[in-house]
OpenMM code with the backbone's topology and positions (N, CA, C; nanometers):
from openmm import Vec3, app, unit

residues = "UNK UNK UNK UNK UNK UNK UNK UNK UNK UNK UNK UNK UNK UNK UNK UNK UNK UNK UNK UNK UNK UNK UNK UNK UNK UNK UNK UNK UNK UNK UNK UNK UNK UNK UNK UNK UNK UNK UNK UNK UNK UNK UNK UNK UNK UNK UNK UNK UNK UNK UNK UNK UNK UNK UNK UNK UNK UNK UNK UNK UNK UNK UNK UNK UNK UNK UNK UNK UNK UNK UNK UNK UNK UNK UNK UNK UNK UNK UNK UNK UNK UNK UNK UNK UNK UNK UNK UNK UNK UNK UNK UNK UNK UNK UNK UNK UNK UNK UNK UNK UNK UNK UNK UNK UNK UNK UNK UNK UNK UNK UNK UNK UNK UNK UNK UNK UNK UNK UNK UNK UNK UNK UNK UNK UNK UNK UNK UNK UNK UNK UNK UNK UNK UNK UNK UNK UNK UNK UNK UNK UNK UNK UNK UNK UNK UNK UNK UNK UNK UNK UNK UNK UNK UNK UNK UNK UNK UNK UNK UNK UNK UNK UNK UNK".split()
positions = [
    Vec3(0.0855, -0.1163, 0.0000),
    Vec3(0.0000, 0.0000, 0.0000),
    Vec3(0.0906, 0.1231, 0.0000),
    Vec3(0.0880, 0.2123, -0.0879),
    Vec3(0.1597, 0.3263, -0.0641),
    Vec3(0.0558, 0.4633, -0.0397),
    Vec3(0.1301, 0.5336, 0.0145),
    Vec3(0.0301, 0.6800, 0.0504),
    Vec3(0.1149, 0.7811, 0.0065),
    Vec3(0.0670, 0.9045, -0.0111),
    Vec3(0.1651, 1.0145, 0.0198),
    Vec3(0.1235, 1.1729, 0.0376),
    Vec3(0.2358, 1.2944, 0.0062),
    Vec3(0.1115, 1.3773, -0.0143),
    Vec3(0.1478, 1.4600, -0.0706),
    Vec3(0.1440, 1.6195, -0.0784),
    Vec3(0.1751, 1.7160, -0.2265),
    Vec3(0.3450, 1.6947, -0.2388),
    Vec3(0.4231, 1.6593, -0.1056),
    Vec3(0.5544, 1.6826, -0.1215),
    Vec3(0.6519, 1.5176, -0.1441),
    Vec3(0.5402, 1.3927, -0.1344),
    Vec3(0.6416, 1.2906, -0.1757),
    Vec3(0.5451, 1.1482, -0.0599),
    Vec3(0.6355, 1.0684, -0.1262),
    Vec3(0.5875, 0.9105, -0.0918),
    Vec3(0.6301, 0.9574, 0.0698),
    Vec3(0.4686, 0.8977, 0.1496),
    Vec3(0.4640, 0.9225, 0.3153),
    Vec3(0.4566, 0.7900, 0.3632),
    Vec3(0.4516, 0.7025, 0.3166),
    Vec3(0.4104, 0.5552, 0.3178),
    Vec3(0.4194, 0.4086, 0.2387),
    Vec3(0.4828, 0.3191, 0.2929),
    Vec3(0.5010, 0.1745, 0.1544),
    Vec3(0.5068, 0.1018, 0.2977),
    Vec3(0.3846, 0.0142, 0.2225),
    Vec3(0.3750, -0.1082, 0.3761),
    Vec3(0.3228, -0.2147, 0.3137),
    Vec3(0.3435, -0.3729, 0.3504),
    Vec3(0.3174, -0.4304, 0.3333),
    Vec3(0.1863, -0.4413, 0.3675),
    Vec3(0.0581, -0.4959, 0.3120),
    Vec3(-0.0818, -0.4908, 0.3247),
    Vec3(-0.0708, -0.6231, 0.4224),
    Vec3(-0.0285, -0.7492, 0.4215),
    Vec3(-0.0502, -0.8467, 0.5058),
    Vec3(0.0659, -0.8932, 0.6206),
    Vec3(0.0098, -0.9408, 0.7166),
    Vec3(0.1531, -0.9778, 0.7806),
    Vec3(0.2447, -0.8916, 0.8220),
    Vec3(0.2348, -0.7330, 0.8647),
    Vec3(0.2930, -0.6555, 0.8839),
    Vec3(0.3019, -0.5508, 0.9970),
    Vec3(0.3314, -0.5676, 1.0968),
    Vec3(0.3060, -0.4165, 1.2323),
    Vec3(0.2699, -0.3240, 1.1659),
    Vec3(0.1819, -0.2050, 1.1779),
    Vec3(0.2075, -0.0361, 1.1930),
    Vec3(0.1247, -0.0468, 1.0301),
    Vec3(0.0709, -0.1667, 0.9343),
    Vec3(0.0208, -0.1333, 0.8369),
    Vec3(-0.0563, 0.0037, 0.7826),
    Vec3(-0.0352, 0.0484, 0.7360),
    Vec3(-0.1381, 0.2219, 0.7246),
    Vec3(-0.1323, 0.3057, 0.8412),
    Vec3(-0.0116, 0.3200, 0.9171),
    Vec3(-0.0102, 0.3994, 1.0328),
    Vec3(0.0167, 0.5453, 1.0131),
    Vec3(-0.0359, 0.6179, 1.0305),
    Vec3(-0.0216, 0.7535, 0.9858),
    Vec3(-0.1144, 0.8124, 0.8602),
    Vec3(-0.1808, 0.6800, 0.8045),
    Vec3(-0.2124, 0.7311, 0.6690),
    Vec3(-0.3506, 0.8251, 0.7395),
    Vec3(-0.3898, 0.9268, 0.7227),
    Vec3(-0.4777, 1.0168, 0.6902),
    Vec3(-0.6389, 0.9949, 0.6715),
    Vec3(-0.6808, 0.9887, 0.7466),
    Vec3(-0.8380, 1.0046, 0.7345),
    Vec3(-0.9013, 1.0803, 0.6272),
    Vec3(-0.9837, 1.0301, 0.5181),
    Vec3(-1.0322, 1.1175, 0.4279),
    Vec3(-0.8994, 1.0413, 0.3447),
    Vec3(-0.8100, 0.9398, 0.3184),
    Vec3(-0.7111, 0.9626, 0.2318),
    Vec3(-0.7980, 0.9473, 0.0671),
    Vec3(-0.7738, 0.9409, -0.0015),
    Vec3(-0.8487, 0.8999, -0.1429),
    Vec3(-0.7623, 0.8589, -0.2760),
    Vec3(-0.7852, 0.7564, -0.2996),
    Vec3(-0.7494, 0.7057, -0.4220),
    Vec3(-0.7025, 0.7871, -0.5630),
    Vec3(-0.5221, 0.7944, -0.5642),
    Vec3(-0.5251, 0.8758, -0.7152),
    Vec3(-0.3827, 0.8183, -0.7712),
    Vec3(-0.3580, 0.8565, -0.8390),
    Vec3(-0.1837, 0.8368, -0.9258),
    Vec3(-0.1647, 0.9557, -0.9007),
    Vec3(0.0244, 0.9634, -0.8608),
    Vec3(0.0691, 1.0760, -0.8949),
    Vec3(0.2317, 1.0236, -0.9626),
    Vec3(0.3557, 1.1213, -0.9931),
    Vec3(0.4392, 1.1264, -1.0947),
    Vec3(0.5156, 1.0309, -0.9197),
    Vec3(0.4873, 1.0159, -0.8069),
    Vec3(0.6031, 0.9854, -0.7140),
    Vec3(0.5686, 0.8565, -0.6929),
    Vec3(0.4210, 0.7977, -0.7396),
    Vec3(0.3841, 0.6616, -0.7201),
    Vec3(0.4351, 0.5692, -0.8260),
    Vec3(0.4280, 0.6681, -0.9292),
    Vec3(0.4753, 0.6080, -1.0615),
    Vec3(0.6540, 0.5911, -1.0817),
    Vec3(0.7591, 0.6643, -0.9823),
    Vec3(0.8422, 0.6767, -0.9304),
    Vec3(0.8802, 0.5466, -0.8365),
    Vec3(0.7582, 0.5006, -0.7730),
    Vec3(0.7862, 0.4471, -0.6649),
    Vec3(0.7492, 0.2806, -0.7414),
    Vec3(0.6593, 0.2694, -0.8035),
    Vec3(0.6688, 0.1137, -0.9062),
    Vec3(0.7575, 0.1391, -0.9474),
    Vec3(0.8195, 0.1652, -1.0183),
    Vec3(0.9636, 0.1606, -1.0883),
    Vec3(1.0787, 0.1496, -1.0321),
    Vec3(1.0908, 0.2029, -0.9189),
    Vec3(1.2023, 0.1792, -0.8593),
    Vec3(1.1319, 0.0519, -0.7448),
    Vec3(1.0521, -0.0080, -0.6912),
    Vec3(0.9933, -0.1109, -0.6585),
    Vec3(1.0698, -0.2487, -0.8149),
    Vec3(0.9742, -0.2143, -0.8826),
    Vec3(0.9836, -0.3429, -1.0457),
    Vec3(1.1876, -0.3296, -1.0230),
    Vec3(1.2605, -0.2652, -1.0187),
    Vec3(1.4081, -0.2376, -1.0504),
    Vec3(1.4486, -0.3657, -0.9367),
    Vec3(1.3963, -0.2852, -0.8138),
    Vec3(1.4747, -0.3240, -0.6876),
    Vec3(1.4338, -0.5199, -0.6528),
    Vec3(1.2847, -0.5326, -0.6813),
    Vec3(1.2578, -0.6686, -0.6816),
    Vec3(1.3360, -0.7918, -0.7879),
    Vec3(1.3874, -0.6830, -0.9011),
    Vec3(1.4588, -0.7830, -1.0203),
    Vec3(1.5720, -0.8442, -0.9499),
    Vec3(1.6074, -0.7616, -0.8512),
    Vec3(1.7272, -0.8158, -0.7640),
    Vec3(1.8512, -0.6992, -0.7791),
    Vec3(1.8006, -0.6258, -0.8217),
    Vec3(1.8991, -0.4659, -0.8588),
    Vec3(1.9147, -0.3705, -0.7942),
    Vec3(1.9771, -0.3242, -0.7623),
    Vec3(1.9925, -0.1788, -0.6929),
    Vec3(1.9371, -0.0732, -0.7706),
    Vec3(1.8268, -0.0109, -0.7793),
    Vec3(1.7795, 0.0738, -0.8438),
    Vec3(1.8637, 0.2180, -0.8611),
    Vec3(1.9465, 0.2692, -0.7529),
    Vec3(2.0261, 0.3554, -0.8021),
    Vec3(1.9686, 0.5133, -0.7881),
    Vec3(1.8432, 0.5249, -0.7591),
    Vec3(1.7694, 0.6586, -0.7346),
    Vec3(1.6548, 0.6006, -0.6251),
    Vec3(1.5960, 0.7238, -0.5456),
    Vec3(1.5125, 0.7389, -0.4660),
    Vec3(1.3959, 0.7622, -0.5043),
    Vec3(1.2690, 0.7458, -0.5543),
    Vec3(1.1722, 0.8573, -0.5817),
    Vec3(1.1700, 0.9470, -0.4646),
    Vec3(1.0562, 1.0337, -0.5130),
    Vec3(1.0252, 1.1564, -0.4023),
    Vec3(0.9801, 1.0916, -0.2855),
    Vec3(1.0472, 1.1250, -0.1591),
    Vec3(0.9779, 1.0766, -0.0281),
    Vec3(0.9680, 1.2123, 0.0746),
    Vec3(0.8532, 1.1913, 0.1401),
    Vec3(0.8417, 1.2829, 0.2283),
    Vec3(0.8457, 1.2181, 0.3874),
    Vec3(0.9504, 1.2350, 0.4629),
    Vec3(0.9368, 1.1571, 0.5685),
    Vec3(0.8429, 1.2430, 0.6987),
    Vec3(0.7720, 1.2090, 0.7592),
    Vec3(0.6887, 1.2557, 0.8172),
    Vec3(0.7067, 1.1931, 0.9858),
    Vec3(0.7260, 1.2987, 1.0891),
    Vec3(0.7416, 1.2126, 1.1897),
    Vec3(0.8396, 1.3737, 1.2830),
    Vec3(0.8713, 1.3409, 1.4049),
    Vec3(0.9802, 1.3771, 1.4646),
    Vec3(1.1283, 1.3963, 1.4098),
    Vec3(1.1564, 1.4748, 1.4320),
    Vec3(1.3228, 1.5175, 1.3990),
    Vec3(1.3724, 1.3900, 1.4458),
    Vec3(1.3829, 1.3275, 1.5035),
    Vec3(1.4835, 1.2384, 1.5788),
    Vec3(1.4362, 1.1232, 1.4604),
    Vec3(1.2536, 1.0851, 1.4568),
    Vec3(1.2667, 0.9906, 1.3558),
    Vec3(1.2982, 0.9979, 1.1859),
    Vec3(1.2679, 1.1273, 1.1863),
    Vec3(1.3164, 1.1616, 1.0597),
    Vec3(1.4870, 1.2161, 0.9994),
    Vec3(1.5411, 1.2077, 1.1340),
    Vec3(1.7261, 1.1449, 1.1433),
    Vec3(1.7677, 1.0204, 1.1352),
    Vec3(1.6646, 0.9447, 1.1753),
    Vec3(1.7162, 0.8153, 1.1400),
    Vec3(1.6795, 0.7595, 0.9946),
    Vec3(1.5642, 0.7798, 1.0079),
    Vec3(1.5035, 0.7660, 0.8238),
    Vec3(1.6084, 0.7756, 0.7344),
    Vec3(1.6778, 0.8841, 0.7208),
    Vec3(1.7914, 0.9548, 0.6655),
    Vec3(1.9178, 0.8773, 0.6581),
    Vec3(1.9394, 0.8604, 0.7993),
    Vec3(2.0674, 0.7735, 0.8044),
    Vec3(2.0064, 0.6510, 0.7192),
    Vec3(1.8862, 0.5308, 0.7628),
    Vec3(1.8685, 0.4367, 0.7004),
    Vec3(1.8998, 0.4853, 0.5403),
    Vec3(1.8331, 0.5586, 0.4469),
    Vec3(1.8708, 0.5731, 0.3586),
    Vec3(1.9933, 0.5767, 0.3072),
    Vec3(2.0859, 0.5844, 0.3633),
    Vec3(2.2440, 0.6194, 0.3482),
    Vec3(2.3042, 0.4644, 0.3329),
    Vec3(2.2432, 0.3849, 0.3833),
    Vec3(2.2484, 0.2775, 0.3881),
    Vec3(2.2893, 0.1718, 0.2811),
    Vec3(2.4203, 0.1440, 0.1979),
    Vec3(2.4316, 0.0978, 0.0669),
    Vec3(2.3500, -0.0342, 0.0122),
    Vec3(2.3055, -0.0550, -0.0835),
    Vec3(2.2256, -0.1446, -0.1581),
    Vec3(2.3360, -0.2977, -0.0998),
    Vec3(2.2822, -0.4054, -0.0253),
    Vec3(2.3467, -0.5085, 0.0130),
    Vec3(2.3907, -0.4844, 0.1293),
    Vec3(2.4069, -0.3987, 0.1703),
    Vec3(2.4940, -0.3743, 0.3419),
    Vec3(2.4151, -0.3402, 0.4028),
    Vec3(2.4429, -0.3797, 0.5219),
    Vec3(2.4032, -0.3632, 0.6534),
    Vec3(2.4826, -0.2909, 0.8088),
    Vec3(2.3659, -0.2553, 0.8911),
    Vec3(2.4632, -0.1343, 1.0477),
    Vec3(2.3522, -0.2181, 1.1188),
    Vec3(2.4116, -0.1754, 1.2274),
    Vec3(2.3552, -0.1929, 1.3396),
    Vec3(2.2701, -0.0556, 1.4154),
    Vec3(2.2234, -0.1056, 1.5091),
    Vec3(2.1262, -0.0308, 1.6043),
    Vec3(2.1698, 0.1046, 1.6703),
    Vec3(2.3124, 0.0032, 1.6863),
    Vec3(2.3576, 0.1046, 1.7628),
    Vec3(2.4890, 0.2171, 1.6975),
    Vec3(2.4879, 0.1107, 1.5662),
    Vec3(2.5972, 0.2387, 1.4586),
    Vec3(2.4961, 0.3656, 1.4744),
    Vec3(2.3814, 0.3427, 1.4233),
    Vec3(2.3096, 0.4575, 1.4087),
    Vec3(2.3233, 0.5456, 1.5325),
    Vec3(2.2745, 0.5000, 1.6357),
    Vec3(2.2871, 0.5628, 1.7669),
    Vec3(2.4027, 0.6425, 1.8086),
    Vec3(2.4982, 0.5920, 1.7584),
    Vec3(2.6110, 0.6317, 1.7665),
    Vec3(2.6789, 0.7636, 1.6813),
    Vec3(2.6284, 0.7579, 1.5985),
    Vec3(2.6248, 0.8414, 1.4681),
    Vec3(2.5070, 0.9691, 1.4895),
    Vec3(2.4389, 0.9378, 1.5232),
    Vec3(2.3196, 1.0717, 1.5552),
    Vec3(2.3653, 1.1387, 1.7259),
    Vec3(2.4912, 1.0477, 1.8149),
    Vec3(2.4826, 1.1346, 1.9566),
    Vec3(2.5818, 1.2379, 1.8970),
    Vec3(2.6665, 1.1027, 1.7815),
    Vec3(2.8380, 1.2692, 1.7814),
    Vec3(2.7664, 1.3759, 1.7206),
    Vec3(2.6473, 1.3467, 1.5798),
    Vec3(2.5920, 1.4439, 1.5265),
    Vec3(2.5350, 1.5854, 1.6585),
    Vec3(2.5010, 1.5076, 1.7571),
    Vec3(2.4360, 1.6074, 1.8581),
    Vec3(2.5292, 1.6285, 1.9452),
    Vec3(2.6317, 1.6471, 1.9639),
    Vec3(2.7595, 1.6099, 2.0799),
    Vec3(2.7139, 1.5393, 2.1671),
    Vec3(2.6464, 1.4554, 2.1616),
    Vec3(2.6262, 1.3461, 2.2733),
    Vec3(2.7303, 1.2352, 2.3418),
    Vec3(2.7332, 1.2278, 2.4315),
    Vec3(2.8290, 1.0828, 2.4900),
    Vec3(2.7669, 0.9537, 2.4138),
    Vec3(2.6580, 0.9355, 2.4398),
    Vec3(2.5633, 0.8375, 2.3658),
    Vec3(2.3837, 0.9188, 2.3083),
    Vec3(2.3898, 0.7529, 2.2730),
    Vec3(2.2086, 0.7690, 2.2484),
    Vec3(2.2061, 0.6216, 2.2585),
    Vec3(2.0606, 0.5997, 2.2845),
    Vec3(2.0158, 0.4733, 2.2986),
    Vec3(1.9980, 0.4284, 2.1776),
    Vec3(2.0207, 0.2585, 2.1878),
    Vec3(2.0112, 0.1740, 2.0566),
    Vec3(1.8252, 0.1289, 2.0580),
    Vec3(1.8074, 0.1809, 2.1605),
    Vec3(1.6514, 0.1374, 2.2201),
    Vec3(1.5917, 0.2287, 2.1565),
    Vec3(1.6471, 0.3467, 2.1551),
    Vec3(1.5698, 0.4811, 2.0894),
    Vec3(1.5622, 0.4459, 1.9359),
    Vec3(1.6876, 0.4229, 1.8795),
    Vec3(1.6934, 0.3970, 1.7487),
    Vec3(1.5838, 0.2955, 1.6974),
    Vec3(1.5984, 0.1972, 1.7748),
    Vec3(1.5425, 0.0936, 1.7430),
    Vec3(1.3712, 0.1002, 1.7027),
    Vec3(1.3090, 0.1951, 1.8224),
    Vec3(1.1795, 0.2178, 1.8044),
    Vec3(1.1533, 0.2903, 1.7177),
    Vec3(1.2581, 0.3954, 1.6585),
    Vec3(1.2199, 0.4588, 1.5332),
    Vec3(1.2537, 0.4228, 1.3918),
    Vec3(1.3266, 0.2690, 1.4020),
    Vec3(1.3351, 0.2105, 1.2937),
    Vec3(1.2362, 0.0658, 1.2608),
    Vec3(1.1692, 0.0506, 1.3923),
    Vec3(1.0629, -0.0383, 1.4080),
    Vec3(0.8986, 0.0513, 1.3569),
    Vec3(0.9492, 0.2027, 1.3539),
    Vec3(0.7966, 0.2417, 1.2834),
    Vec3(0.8528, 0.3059, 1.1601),
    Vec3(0.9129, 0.2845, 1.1087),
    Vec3(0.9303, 0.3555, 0.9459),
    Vec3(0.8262, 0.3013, 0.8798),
    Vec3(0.7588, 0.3966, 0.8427),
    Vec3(0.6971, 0.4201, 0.7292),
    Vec3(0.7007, 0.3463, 0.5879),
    Vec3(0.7815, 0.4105, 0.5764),
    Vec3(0.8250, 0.3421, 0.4138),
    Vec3(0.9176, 0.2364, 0.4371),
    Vec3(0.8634, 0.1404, 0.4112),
    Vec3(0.9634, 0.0164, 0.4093),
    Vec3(1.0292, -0.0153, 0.2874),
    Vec3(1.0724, -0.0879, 0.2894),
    Vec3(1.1862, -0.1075, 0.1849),
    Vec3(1.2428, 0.0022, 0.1007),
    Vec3(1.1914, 0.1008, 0.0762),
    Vec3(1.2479, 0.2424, 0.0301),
    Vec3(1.3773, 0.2584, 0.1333),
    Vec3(1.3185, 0.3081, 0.2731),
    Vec3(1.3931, 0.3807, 0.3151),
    Vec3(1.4372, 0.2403, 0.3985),
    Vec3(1.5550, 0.1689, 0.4037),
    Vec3(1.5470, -0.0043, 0.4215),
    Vec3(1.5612, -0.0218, 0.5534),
    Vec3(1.4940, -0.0250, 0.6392),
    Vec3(1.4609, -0.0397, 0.7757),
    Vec3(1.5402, -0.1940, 0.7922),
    Vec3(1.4821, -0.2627, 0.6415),
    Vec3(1.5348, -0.4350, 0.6790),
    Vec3(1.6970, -0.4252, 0.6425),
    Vec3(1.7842, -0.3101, 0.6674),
    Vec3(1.9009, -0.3057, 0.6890),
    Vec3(2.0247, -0.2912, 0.7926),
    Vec3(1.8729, -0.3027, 0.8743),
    Vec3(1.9157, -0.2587, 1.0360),
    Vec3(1.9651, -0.4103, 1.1236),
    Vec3(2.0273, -0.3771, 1.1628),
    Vec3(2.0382, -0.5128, 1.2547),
    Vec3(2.0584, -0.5017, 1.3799),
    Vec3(2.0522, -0.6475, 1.4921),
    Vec3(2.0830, -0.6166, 1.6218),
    Vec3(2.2536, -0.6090, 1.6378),
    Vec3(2.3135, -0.5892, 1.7330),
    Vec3(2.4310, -0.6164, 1.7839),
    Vec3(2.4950, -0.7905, 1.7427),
    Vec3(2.5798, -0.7915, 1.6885),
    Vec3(2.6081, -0.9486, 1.7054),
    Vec3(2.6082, -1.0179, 1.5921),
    Vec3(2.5395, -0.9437, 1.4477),
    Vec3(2.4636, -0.8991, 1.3820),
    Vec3(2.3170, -1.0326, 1.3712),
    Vec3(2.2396, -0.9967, 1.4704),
    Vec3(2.1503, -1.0866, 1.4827),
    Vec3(1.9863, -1.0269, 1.4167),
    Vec3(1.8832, -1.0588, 1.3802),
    Vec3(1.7782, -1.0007, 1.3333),
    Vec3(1.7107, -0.9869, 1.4155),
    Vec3(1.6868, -0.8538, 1.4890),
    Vec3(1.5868, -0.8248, 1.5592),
    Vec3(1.4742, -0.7603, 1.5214),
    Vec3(1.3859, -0.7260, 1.5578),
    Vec3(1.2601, -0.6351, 1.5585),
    Vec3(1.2183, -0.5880, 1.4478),
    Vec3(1.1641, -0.7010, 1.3305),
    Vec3(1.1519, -0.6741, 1.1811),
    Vec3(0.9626, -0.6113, 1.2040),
    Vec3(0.9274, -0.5096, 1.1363),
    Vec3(0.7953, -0.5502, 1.1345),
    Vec3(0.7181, -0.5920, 1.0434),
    Vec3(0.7980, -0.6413, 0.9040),
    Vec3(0.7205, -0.6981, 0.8431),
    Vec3(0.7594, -0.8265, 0.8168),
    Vec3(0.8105, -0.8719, 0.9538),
    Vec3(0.8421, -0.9938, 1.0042),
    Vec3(0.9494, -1.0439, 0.9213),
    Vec3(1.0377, -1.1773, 1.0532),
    Vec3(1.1780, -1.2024, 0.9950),
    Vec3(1.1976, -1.2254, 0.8625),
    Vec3(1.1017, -1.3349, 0.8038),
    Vec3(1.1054, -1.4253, 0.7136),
    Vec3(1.1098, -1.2903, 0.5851),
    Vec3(0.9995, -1.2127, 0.5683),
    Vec3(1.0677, -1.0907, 0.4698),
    Vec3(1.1919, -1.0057, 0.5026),
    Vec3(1.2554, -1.0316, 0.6327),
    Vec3(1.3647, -0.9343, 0.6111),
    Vec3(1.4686, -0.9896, 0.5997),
    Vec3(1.4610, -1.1741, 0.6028),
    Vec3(1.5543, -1.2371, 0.5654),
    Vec3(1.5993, -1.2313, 0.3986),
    Vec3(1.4671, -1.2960, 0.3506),
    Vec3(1.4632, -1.2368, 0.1956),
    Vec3(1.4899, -1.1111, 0.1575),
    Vec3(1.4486, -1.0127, 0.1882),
    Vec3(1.4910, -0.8687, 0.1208),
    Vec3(1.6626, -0.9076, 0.1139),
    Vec3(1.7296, -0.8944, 0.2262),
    Vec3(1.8811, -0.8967, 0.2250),
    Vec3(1.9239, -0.9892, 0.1688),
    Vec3(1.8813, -1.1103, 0.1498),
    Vec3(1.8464, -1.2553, 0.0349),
    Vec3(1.9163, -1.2015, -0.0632),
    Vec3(1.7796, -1.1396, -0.1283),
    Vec3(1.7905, -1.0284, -0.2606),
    Vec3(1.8886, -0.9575, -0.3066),
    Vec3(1.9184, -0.8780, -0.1780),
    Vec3(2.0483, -0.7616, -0.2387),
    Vec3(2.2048, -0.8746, -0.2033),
    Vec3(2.1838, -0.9854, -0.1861),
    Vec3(2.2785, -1.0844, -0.1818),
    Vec3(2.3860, -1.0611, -0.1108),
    Vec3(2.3490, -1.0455, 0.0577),
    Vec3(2.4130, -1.0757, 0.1811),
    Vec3(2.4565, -1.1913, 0.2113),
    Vec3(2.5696, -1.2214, 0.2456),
    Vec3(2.6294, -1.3568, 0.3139),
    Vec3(2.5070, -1.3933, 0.4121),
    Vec3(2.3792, -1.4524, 0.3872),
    Vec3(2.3476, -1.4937, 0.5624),
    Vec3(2.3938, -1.5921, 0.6271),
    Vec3(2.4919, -1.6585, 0.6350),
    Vec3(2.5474, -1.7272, 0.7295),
    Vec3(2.6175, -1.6325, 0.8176),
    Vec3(2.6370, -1.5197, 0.7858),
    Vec3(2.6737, -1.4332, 0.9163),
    Vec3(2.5943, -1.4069, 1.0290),
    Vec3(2.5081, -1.3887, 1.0195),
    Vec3(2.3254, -1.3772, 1.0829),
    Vec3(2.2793, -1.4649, 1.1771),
    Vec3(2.2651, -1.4438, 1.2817),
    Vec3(2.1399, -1.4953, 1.3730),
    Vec3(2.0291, -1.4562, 1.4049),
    Vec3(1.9007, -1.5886, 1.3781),
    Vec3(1.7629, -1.5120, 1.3744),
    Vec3(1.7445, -1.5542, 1.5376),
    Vec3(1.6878, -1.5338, 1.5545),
    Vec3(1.6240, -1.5317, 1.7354),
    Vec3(1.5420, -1.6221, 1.7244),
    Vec3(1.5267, -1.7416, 1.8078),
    Vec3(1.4175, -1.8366, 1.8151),
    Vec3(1.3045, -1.7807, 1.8633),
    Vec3(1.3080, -1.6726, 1.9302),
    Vec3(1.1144, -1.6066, 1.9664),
    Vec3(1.1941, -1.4515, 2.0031),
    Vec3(1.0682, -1.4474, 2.0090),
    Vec3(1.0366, -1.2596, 1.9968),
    Vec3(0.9597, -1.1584, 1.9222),
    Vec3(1.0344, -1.0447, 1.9559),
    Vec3(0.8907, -0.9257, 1.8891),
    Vec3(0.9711, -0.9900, 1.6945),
    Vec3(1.1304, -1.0128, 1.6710),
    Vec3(1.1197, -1.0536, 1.5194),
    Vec3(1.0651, -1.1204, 1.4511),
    Vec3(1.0265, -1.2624, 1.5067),
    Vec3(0.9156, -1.3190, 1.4808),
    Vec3(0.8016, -1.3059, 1.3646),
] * unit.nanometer
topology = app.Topology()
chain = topology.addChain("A")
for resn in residues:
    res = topology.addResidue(resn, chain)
    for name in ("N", "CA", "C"):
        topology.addAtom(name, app.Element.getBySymbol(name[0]), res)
């Protein structure tokens, strides 16, 4: 399902099987095409061939400064690679002169992104590099990184939990 609004894609969620499905989307939203949806199949059709599509369409990230710093960083994120929880965390305290930031903080704002696979949330990992806290569950975020053709024998999935 994608949403968005005059300034860019606000939303890409999996319709089944997914936490936070349509979260944020807008009351009154209504059915239309625009030039960023048509942006957003295309670089969708690219990225599923198993390709790095190489451009962004228009996105509008919508949310808190703090979540819309991480959004950002996720994006930065190279096609096949993967950080951790707490790279990010780490990376947004020096941005703020911080001693730290929590990987807990990060975590919850990479557990509600919006736009999934755009902005690749399933690039995040736990410490250890283990799969934690997918919300459109492990088994797609095993595959996505599948896709962009990650070693997973590096990887540990968690026998229970919120990844699950």
């Amino acid at each position: 399902m994608l949403a968005g609004d005059e300034q860019g894609l606000t939303g890409l969620w999996f319709t089944e099987g997914a936490r936070y499905t349509g979260h944020g989307l807008q009351k009154g939203a209504r059915r239309c095409e625009t030039d960023y949806f048509d942006q957003t199949k295309k670089w969708l059709d690219i990225y599923f061939s198993g390709h790095d599509p190489g451009f962004f369409p228009q996105i509008h990230l919508v949310g808190s400064d703090f979540r819309n710093r991480v959004g950002e960083i996720m994006c930065e994120i190279p096609y096949g690679k993967t950080v951790t929880y707490g790279w990010i965390a780490e990376k947004i305290a020096k941005e703020r002169g911080l001693d730290r930031m929590s990987a807990q903080a990060v975590g919850g704002a990479v557990g509600h992104n919006p736009i999934c696979i755009i902005v690749p949330c399933h690039r995040v990992i736990g410490a250890n590099n283990s799969f934690t806290g997918y919300g459109g569950g492990i088994q797609r975020k095993k595959a996505l990184l599948e896709l962009e053709g990650n070693d997973m024998s590096r990887f540990t999935i968690p026998a229970k939990g919120m990844a699950l």
